[in-house]
Backbone bond lengths (Angstrom), bond angles and torsions (degrees), N, CA, C in turn:
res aa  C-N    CA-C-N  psi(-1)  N-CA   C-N-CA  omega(-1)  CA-C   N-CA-C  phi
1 X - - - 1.461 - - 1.522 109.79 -
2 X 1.553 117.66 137.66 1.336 114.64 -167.04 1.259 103.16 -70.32
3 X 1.584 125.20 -160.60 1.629 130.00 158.29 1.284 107.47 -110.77
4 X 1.381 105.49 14.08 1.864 116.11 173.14 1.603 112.71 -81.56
5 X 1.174 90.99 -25.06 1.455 101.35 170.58 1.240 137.35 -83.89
6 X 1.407 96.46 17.09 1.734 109.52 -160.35 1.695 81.68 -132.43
7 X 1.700 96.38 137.14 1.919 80.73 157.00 1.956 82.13 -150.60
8 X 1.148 95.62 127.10 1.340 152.00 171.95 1.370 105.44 -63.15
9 X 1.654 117.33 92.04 1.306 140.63 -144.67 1.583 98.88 -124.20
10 X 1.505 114.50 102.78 1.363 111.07 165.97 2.051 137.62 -135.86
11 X 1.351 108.11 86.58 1.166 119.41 -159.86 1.907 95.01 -43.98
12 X 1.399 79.89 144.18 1.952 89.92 173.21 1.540 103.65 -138.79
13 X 1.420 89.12 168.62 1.872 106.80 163.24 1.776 104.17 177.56
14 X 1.336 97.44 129.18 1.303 95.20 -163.14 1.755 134.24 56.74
15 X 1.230 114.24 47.42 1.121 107.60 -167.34 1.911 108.72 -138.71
16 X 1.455 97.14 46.75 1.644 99.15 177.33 1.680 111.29 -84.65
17 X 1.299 110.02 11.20 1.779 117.02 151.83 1.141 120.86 -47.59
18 X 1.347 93.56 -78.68 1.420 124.99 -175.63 1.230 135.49 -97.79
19 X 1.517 128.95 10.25 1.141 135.67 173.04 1.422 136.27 -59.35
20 X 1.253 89.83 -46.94 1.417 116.19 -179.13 1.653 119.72 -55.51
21 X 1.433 89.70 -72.91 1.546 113.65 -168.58 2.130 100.29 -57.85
22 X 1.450 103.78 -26.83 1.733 108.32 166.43 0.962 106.73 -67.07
23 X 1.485 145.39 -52.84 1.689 152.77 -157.30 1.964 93.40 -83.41
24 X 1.187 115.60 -60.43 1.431 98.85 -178.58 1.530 112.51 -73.19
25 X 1.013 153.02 -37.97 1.461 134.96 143.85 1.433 111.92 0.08
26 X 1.399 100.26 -89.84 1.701 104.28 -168.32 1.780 119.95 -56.96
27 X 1.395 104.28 -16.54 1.512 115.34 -170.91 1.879 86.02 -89.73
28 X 1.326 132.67 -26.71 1.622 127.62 168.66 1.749 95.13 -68.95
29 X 1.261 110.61 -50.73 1.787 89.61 -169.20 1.899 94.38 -84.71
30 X 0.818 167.22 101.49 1.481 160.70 35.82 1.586 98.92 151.20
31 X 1.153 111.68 18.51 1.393 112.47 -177.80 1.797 123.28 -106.38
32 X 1.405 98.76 95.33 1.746 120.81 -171.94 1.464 133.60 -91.53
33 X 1.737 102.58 13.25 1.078 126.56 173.39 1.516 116.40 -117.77
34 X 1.448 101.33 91.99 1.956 101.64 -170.22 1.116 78.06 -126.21
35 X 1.481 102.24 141.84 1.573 123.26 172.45 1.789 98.96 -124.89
36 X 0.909 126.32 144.60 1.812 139.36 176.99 1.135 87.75 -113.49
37 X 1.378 112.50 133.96 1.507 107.39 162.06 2.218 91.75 -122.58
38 X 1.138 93.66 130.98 1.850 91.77 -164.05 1.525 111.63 -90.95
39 X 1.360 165.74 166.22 1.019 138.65 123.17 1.346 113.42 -123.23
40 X 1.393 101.96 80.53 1.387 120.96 133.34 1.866 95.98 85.27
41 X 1.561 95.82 40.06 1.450 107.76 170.66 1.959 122.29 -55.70
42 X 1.056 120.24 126.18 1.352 134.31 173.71 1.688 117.40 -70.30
43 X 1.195 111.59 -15.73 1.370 118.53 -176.37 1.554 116.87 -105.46
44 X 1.133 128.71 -165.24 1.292 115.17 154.59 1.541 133.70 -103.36
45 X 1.290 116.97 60.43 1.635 141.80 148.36 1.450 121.73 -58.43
46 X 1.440 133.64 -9.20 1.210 131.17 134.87 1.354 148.30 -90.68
47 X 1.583 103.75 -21.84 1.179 118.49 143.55 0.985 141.99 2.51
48 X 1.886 90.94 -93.64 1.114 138.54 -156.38 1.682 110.53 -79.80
49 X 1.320 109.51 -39.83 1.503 127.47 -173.45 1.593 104.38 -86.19
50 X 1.545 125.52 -35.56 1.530 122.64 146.86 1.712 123.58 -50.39
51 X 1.350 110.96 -27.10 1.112 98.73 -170.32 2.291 108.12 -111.94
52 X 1.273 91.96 6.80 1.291 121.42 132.08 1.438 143.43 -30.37
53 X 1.783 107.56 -50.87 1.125 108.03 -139.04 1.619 136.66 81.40
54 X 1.289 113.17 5.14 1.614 103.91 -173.36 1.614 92.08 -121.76
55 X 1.781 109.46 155.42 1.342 116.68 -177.21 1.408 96.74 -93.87
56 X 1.666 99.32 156.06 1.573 110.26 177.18 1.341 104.49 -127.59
57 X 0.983 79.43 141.91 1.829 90.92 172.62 1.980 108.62 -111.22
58 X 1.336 125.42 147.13 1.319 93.13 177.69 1.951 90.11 -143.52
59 X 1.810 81.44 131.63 1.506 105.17 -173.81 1.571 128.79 -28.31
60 X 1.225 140.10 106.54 1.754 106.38 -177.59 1.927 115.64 -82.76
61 X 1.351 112.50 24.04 1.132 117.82 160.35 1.409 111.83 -102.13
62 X 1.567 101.03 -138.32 1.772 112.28 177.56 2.205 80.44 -157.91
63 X 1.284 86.97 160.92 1.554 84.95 178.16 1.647 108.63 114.01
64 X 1.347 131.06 127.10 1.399 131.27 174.53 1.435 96.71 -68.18
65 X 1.237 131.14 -59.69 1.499 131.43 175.04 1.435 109.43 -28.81
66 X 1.260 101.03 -79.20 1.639 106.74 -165.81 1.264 101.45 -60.61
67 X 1.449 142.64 0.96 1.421 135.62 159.41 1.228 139.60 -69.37
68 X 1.541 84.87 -34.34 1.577 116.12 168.87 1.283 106.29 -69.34
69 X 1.569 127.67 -67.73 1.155 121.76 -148.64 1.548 86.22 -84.31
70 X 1.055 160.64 61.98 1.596 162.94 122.68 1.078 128.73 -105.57
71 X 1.467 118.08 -18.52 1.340 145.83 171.22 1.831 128.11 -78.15
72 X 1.939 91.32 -51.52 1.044 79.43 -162.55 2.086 109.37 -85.42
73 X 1.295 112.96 22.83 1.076 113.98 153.99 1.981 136.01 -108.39
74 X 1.278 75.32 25.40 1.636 95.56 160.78 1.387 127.12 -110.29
75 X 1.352 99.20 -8.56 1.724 119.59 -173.21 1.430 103.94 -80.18
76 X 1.368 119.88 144.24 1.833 121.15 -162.94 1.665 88.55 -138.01
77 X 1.460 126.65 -23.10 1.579 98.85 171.05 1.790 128.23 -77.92
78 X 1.044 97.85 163.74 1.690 108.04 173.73 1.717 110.30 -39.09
79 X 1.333 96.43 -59.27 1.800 98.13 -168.25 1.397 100.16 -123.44
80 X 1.699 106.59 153.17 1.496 129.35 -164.42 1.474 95.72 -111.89
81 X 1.409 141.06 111.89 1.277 133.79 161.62 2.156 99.42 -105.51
82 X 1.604 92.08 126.32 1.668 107.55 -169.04 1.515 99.21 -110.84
83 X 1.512 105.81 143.43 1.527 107.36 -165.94 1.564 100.59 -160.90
84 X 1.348 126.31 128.76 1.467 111.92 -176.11 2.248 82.22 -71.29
85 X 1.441 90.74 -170.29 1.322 135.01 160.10 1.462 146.16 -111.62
86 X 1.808 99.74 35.87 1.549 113.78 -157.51 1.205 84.91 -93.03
87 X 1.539 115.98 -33.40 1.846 114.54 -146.95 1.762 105.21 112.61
88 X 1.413 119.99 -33.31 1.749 126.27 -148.77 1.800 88.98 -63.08
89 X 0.939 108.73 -40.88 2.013 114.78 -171.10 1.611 101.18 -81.50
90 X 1.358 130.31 155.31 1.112 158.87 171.77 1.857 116.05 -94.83
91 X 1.347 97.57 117.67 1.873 93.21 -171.68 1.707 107.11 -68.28
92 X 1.788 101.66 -36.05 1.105 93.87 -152.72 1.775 108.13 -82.80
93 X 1.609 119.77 18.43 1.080 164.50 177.18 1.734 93.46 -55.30
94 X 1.521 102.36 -67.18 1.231 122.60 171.06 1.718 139.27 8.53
95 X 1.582 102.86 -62.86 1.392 139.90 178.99 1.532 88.04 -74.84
96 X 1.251 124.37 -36.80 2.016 97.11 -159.73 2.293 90.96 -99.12
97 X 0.617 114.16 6.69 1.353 128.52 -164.06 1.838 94.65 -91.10
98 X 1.424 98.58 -75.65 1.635 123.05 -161.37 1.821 97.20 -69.25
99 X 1.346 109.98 -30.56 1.762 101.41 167.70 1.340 130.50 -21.02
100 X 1.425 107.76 -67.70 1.325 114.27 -156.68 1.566 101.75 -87.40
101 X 1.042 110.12 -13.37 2.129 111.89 165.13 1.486 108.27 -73.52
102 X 1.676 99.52 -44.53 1.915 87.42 -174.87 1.648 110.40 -73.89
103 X 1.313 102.90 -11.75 1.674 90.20 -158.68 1.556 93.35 -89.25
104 X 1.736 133.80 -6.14 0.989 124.07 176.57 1.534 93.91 110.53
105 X 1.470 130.48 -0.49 1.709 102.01 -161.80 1.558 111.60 -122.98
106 X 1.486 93.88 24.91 1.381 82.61 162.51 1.860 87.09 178.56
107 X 1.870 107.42 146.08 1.467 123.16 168.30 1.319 120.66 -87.10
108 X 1.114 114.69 -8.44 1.606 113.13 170.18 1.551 116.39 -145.41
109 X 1.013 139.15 113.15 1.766 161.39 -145.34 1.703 88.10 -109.99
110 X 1.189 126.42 135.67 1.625 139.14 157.48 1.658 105.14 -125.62
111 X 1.163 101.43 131.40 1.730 109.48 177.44 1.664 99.16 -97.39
112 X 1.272 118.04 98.07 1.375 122.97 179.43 1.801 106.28 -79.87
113 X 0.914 81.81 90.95 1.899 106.05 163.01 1.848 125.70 -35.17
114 X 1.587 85.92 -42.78 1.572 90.71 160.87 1.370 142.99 -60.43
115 X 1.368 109.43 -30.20 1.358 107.36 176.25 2.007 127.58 -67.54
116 X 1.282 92.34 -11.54 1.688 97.16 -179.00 1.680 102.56 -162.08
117 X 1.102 99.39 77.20 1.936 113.52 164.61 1.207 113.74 -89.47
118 X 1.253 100.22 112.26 2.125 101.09 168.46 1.534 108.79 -76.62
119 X 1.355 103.53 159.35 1.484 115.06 -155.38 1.242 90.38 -63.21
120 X 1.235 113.50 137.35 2.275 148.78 151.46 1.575 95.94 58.15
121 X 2.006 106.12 35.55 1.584 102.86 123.50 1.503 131.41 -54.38
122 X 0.991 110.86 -55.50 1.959 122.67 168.20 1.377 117.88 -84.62
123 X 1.197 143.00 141.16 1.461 130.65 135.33 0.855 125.04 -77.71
124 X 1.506 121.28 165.13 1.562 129.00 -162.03 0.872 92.24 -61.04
125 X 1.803 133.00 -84.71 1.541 131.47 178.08 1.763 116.82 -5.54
126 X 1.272 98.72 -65.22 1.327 110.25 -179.49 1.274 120.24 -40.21
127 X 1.465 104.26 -50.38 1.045 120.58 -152.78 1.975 111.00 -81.66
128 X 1.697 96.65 -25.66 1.268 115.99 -172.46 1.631 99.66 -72.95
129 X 1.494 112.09 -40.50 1.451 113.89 -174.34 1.684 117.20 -48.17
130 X 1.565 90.92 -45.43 1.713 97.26 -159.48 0.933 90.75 -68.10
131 X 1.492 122.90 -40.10 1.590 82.44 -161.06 1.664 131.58 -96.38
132 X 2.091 89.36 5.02 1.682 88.61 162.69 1.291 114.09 -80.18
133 X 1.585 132.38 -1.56 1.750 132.38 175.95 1.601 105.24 -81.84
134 X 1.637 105.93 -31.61 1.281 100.71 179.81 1.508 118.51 -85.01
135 X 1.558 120.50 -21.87 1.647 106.72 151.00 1.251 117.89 -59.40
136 X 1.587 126.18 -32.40 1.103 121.70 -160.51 1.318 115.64 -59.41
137 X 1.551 104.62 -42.83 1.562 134.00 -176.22 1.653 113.77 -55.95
138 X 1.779 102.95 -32.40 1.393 113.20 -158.57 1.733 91.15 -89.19
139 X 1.527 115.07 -45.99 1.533 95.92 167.53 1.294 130.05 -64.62
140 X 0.869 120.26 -42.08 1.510 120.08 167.23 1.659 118.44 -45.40
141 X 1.200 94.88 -83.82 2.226 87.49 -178.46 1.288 125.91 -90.52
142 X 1.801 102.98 12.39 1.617 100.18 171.01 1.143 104.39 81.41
143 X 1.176 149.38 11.46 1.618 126.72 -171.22 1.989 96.72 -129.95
144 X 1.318 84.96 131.16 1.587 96.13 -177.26 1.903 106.77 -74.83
145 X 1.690 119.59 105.62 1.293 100.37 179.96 1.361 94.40 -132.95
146 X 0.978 153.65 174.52 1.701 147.52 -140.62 1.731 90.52 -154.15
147 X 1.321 140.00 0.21 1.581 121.45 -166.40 1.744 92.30 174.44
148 X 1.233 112.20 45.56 1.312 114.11 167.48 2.016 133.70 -52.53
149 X 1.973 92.45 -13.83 1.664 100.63 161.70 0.995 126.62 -99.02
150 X 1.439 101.70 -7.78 2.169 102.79 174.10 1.663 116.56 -32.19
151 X 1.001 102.89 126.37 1.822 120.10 179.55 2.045 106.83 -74.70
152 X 1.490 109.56 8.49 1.154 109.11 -144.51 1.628 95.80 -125.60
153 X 1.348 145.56 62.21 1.330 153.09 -172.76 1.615 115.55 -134.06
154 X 1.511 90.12 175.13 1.406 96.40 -157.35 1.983 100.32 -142.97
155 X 0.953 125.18 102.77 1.676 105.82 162.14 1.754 113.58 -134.20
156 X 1.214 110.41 -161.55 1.635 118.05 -163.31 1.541 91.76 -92.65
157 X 1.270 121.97 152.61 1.474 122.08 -171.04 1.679 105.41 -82.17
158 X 1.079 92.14 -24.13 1.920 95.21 178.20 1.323 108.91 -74.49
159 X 1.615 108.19 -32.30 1.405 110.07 -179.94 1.733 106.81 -68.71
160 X 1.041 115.54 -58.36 1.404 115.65 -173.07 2.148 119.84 -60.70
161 X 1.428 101.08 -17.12 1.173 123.50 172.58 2.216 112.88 -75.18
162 X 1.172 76.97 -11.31 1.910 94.13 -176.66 1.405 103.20 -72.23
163 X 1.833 107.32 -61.62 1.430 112.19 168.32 1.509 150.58 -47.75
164 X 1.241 114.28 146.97 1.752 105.18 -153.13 1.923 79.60 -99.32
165 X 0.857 148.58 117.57 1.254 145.91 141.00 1.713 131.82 -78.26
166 X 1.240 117.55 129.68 1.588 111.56 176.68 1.513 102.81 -138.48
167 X 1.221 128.75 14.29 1.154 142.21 -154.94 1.862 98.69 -72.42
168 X 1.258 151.97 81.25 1.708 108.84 -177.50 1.207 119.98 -105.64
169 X 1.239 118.91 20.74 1.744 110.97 156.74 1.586 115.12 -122.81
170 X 1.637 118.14 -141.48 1.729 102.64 -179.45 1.332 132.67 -52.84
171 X 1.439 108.28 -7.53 1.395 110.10 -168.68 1.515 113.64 -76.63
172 X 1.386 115.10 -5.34 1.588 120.70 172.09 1.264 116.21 -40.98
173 X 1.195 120.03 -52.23 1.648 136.05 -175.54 1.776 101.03 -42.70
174 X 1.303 88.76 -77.34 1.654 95.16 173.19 1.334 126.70 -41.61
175 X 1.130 105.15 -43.96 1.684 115.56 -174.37 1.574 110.76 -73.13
176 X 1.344 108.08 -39.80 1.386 119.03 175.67 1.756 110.82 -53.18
177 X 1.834 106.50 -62.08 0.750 109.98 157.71 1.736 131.45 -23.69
178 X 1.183 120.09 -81.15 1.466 127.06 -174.05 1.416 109.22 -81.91
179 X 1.125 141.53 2.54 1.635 143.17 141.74 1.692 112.97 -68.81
180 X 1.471 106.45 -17.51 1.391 94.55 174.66 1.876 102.56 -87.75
181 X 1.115 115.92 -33.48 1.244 126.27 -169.93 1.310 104.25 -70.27
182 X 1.314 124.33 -24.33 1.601 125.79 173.39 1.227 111.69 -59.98
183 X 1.854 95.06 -51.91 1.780 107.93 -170.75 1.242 107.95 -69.10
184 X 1.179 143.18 -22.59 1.389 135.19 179.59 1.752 97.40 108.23
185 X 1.046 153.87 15.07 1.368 169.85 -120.85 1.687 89.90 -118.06
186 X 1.225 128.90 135.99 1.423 140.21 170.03 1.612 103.52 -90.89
187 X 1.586 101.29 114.60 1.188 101.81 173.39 1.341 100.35 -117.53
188 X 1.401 111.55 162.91 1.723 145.77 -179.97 1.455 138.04 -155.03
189 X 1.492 111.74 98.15 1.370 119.59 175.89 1.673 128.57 -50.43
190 X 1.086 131.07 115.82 1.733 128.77 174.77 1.276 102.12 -106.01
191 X 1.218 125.98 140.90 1.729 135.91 152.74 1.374 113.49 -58.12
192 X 1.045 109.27 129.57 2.065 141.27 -161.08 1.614 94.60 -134.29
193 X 1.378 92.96 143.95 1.427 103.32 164.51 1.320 109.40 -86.44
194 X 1.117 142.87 167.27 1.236 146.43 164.16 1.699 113.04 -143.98
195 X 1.612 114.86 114.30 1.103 117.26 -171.23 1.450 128.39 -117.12
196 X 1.317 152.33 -175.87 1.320 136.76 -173.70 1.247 105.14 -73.67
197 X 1.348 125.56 173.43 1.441 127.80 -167.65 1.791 100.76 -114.45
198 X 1.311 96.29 125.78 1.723 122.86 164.78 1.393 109.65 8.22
199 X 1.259 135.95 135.41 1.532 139.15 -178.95 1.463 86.67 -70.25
200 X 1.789 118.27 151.64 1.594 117.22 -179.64 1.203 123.46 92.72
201 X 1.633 105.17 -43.08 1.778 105.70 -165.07 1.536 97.70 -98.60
202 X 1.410 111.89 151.65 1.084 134.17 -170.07 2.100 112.91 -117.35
203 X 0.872 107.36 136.42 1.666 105.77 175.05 1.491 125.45 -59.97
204 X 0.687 121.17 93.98 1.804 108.30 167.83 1.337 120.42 -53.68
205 X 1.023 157.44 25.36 1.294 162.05 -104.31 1.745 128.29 -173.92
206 X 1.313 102.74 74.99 1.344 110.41 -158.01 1.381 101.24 -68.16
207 X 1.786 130.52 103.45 1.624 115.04 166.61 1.739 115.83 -20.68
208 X 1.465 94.36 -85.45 1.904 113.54 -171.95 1.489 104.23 -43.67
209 X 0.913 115.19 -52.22 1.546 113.85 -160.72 1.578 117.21 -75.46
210 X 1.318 90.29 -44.57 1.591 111.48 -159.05 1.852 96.18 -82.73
211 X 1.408 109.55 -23.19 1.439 121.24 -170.96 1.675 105.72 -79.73
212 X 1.609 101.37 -51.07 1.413 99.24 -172.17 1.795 107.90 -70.47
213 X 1.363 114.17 -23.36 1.641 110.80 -164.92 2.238 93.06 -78.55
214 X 1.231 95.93 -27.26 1.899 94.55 178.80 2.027 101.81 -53.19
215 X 1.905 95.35 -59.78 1.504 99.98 179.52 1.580 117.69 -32.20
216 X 1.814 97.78 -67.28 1.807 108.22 -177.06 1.418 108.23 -14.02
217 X 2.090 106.03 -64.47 1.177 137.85 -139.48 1.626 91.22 -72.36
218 X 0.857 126.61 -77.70 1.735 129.25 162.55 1.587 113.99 -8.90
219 X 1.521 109.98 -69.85 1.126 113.56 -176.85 1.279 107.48 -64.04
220 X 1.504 139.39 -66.25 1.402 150.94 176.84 2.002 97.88 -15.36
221 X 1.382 101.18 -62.95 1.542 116.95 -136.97 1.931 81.72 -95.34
222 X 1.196 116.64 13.15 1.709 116.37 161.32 1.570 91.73 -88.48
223 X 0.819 144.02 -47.45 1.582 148.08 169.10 1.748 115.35 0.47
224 X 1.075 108.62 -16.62 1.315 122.34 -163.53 1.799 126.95 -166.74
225 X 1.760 99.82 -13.69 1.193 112.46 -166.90 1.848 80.13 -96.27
226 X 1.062 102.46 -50.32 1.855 112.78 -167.25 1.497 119.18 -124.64
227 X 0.925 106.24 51.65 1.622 102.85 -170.13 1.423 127.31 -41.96
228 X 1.390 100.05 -32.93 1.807 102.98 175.23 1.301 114.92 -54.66
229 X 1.309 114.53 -68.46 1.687 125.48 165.83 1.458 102.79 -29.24
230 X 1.140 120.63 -65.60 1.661 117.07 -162.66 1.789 102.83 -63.66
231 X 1.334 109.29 -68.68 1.481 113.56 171.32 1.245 112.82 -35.81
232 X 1.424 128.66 -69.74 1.481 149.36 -137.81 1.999 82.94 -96.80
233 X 0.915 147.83 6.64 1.680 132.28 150.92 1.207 103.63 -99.92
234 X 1.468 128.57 -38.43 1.198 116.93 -170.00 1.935 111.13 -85.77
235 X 1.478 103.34 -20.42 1.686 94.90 157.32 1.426 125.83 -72.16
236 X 1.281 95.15 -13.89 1.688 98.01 -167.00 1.568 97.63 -103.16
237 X 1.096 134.06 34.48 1.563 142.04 169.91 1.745 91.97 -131.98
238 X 1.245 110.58 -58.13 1.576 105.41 -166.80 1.257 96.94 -61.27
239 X 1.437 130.06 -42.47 1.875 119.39 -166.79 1.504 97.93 -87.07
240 X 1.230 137.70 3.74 1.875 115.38 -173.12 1.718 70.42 -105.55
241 X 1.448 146.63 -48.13 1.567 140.96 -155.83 1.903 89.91 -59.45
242 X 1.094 129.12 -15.31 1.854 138.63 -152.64 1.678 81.82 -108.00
243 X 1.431 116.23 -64.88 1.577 104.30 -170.20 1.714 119.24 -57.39
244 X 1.348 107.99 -34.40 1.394 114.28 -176.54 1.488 106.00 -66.93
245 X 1.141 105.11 -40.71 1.889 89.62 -174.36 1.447 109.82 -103.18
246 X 1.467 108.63 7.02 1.534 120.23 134.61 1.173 124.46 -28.83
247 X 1.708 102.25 -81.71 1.172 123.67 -172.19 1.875 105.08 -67.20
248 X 1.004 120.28 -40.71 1.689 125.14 -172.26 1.565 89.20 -59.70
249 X 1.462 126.07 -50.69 1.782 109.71 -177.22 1.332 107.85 -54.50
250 X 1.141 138.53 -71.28 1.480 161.05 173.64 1.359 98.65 -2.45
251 X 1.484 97.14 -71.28 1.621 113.25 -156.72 1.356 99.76 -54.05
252 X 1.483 125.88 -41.40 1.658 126.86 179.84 1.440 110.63 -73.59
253 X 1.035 126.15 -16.11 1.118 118.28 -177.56 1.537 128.27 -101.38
254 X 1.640 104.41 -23.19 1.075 109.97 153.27 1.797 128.87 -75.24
255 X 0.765 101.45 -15.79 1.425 125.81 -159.15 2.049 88.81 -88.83
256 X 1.708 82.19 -79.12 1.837 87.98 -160.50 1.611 103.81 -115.54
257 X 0.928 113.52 21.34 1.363 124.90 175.74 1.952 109.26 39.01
258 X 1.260 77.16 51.67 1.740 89.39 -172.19 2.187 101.00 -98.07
259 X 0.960 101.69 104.79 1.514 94.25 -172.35 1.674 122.91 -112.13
260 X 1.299 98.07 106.49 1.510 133.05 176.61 1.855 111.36 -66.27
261 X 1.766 99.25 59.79 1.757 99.03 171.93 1.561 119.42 -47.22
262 X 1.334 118.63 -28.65 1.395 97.48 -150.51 1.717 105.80 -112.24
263 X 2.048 109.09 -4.39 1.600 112.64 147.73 1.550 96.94 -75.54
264 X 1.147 133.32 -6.48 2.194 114.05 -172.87 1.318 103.85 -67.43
265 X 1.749 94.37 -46.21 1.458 107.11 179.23 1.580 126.13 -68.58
266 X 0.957 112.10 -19.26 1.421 118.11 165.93 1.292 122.75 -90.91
267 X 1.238 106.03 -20.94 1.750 109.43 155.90 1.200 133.90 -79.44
268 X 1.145 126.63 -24.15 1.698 144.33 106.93 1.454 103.14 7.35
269 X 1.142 116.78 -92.19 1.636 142.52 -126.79 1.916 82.82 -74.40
270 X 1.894 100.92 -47.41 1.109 98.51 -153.25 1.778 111.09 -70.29
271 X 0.776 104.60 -46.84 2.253 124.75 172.65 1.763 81.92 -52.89
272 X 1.146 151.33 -65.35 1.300 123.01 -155.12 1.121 112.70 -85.05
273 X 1.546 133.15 -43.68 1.253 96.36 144.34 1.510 175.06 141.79
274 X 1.408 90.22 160.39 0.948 150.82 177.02 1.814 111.81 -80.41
275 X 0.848 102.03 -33.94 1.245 120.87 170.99 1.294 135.89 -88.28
276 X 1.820 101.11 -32.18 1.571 122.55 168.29 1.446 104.32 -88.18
277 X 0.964 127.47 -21.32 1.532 118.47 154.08 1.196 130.30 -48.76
278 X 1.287 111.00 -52.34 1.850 121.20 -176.74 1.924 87.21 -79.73
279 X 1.050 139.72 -46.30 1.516 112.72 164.65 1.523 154.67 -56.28
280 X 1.846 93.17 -16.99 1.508 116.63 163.69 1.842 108.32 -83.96
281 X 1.149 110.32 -22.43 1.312 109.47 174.82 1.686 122.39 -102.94
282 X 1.122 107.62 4.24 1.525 127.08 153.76 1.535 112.99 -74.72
283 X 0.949 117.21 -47.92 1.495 142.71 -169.87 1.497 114.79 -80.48
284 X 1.422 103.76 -51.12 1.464 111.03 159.81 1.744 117.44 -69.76
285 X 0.824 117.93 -5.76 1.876 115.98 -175.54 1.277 91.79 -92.00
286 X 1.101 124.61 -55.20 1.966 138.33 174.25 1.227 86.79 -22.77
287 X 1.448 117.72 -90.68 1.589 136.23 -162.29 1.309 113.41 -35.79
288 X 1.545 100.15 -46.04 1.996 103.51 -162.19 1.668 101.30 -74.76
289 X 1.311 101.31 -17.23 1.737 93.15 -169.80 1.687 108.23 -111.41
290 X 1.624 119.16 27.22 0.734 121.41 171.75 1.702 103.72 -111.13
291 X 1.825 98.98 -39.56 1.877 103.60 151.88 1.156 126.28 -38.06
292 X 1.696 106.89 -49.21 1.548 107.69 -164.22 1.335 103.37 -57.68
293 X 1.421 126.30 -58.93 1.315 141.02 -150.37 2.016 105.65 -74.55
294 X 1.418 99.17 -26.64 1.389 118.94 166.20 1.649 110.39 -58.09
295 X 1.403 124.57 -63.62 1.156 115.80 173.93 1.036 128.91 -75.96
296 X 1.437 126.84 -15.81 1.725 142.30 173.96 1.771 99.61 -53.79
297 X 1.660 120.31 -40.57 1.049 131.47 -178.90 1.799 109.03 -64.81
298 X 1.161 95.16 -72.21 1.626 104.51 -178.46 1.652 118.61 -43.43
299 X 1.600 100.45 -43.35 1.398 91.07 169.54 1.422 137.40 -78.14
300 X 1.491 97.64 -8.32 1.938 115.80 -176.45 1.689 94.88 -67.85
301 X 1.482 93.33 -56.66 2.154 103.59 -178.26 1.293 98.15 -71.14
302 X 1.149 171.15 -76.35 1.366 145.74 -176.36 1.627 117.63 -42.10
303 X 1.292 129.69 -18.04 1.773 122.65 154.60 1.140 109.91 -87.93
């Protein structure tokens, strides 16, 4: 398979550090398809990557998401290799990434970052988050993935064209992630180095903020991937909030025969439900895994 077939996809902003020395890398290993996709950098990150050799495209939003999803229907090769532009990823990384797409054995490639971090690439914090989003991820849709935000992947452009995306800031990763898992899409983790980021460049990357809106996105997008989980936590908060002031009437009434009609009734309200929740999400798991197995089909007959 040529490297014509590859075009080498890397969202930026602010990143005339490190641009360069990423784009000539891959142009040393044989790769002549760099696309920039810009949003609306203040520095010189377009410049620099034009005068490169690599094409830019530049976002008409703001948002890594919304960059992506504007981009990747301008793209005309077979395979999408995705890479920030900090410097933190390795080009020549590349080859162990794009394997398992050319050889046929898998539609979506993740460069798991974890397996080889040079010292105070991650912070602890940081570091503590991912990987409670990445259990989070693993209870939710079942699929064992160790680095589900890596900036560092690879899939087939038809494959990534399957996915419904609305994601427009970090939460793409994730979303990308579990939209492939909807579609029935073969995913596969490889070990990536992951190294400190470029003298100059700075993170865009809010821990708190940027961490809790990934969670939302997880939970939100169980809505349909897992309905029980989604249904069946939120019944099981609304019906134990029904038992407690259950039990708080009770206790007065057994006690002092002091009687609280209008918490009975809300303890009532709350256990049922509470109850019709865990039955819409019974009902909904039926459905999603009759989808799943629905698109697992469609996509086997479209290869």
């Amino acid at each position: 398979m040529s490297h014509k077939d590859i075009c080498i996809l890397i969202p930026t902003l602010n990143e005339e550090k490190s641009i360069q020395p990423v784009i000539r890398e891959f142009q040393e290993l044989g790769y002549d398809n760099i696309l920039v996709v810009d949003g609306h950098s203040t520095d010189k990150t377009v410049e620099k990557a034009r005068a490169s050799g690599a094409k830019v495209f530049i976002q008409s939003g703001s948002g890594k998401g919304q960059a992506l999803k504007e981009v990747f229907g301008h793209i005309k090769e077979r395979y999408i290799l995705l890479i920030d532009g900090d410097g933190t990823y390795l080009p020549r990384d590349a080859a162990r990434i794009m394997e398992p797409i050319l050889e046929g054995q898998a539609d979506h490639v993740v460069g798991n970052r974890l397996e080889n971090i040079q010292g105070g690439a991650i912070k602890r914090l940081n570091m503590f988050g991912n990987k409670m989003i990445n259990r989070f991820f693993a209870a939710i849709y079942r699929v064992q993935l160790h680095d589900i935000l890596s900036g560092y992947r690879a899939f087939t452009t038809e494959g990534i064209r399957m996915l419904d995306l609305s994601m427009p800031g970090f939460e793409i990763e994730s979303e990308m992630t579990i939209e492939s898992v909807k579609k029935g899409l073969r995913i596969i983790e490889v070990p990536i180095t992951y190294q400190p980021r470029s003298a100059g460049t700075k993170t865009k990357l809010h821990p708190f903020r940027d961490g809790l809106k990934i969670i939302l996105t997880i939970f939100r997008m169980a809505k349909t991937e897992n309905p029980m989980f989604y249904f069946g936590l939120m019944g099981s908060f609304v019906g134990l909030l029904g038992f407690l002031v259950g039990v708080y009437v009770a206790r007065d009434w057994l006690l002092w025969r002091i009687e609280h009609v209008p918490l009975t009734i809300l303890t009532a309200i709350l256990i049922i439900v509470g109850i019709q929740l865990f039955m819409i999400g019974m009902q909904g798991d039926m459905m999603a895994s009759m989808h799943r197995e629905m698109m697992r089909e469609l996509y086997r007959k479209k290869r």
